[in-house]
N, C-alpha and C positions, 0 to 999 in steps of 0.2 A: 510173366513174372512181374510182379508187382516192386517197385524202387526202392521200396522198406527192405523187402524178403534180399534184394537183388545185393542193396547196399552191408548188408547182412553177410552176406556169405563170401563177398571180396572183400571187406573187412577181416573178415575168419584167415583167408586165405592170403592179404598179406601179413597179420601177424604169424601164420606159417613159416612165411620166405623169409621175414627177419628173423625168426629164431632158424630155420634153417643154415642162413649168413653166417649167424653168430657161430651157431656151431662150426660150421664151415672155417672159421677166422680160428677160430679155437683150436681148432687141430692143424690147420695150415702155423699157426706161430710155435705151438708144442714142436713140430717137423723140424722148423728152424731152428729151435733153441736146440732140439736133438741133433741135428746137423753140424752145429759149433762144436761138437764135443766128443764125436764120434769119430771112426777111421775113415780113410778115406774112403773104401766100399761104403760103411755106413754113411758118409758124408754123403755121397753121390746118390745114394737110393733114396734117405730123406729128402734132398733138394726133388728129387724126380716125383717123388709123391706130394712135396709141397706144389709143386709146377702143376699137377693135375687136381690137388686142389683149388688152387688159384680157378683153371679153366672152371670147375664148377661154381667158385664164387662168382664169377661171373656170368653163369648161366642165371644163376639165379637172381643176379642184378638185372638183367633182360627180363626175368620172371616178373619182376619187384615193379621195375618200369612201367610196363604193359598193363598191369594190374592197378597200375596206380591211375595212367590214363585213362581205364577204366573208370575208378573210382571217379576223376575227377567229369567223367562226361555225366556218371550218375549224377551225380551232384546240381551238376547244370540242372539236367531234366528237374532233379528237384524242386532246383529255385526257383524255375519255370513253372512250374504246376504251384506253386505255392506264392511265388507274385502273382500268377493268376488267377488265384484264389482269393488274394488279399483286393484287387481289381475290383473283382465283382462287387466284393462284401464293401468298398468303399464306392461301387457305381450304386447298388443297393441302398445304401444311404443317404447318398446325393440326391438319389430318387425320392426318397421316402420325406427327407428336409424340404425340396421342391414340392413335393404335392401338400405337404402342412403348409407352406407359405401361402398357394394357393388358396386353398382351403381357410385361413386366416386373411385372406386380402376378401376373400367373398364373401366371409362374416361382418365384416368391417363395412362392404358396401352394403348390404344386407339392412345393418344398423343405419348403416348412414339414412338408407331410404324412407327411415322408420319401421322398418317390419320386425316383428319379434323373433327373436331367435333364443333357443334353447339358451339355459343359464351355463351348461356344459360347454357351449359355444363363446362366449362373454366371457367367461375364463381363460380359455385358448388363448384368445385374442388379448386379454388382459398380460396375462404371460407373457404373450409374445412381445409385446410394445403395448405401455399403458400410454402414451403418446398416442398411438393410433385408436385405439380405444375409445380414447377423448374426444379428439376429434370427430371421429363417428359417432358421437353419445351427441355431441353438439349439432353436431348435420340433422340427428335424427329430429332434435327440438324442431328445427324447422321445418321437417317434411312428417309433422305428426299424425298428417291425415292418414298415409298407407297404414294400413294394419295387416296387412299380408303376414302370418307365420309360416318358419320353416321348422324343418324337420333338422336334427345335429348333422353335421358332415363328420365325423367324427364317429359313428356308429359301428364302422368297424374296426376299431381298436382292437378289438377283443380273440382277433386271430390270432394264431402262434406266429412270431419270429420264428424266420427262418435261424437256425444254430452254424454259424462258418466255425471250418474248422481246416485251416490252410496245412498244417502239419499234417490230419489226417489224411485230406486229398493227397499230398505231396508222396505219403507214403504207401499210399492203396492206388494209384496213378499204376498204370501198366508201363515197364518200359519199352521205350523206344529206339531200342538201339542194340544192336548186334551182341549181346556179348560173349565173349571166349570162356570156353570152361578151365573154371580151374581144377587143383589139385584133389581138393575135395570131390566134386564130381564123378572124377575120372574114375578114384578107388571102389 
């Protein structure tokens, strides 16, 4: 079962047990009020049916409980799958910034040597730092003689990005963890 679907149906199941409570509360304090006002047999029957209400509010305080520890482990898993998500898509990044520097530091020497490099390249590097740039424009005067050209490093741009979607994962993630059926289920 997937952590959406999971988080889904003990949600359902404890808006059940509160409105079960409620009702449960409802008729337990109607008893009372009927108790005050009744004979003594009636006094004594209402107290004794509010008493076995009472045990069921409680029952289903345990319910309420359980259900909820549930929720909150889904929950965890969630956040789990879903900072784990956000992980990747910021190590992905990290990556992707690291190899344009590279890529940008090799342009630069490239220039420096004097060798030609695509104008697509000279941009980059312009972008990145017109400071370095410079510098490499100026090394190049001095080392005019290389005429060496390269080909762009930058060529493949043109691939799709990958699309991170931490929510989706979080909620299509199978779970991991026991869970008790509820009431929904059972029927």
């Amino acid at each position: 079962m997937k952590i959406g679907e999971a988080q889904k149906i003990y949600r359902e199941e404890r808006q059940n047990l509160i409105d079960q409570r409620k009702a449960l509360i409802n008729q337990r304090d109607e008893l009372r009020k009927k108790s005050a006002y009744g004979t003594e047999e009636e006094k004594k029957l209402f107290s004794e049916e509010a008493a076995t209400l009472e045990l069921s509010i409680n029952e289903v305080n345990k319910k309420f409980d359980k259900n909820q520890e549930v929720l909150d482990k889904l929950a965890e898993h969630y956040a789990a799958v879903w900072n784990a998500e956000v992980a990747r898509q910021q190590s992905d990044v990290m990556e992707d910034a690291a190899v344009d520097v590279a890529k940008v530091m090799e342009v630069a020497r490239r220039i420096a040597r004097g060798a030609k490099v695509p104008a697509k390249d000279e941009k980059k590097l312009m972008d990145y730092s017109m400071e370095l740039y410079m510098a490499a424009k100026n090394m190049a005067m001095m080392n005019a003689a290389n005429k060496e050209k390269y080909d762009s490093l930058w060529d493949d741009e043109d691939e799709e990005q990958e699309i991170y979607d931490p929510e989706g994962r979080a909620e299509n993630a199978e779970v991991s963890i026991d869970l008790p059926e509820t009431s929904t289920e059972e029927a």
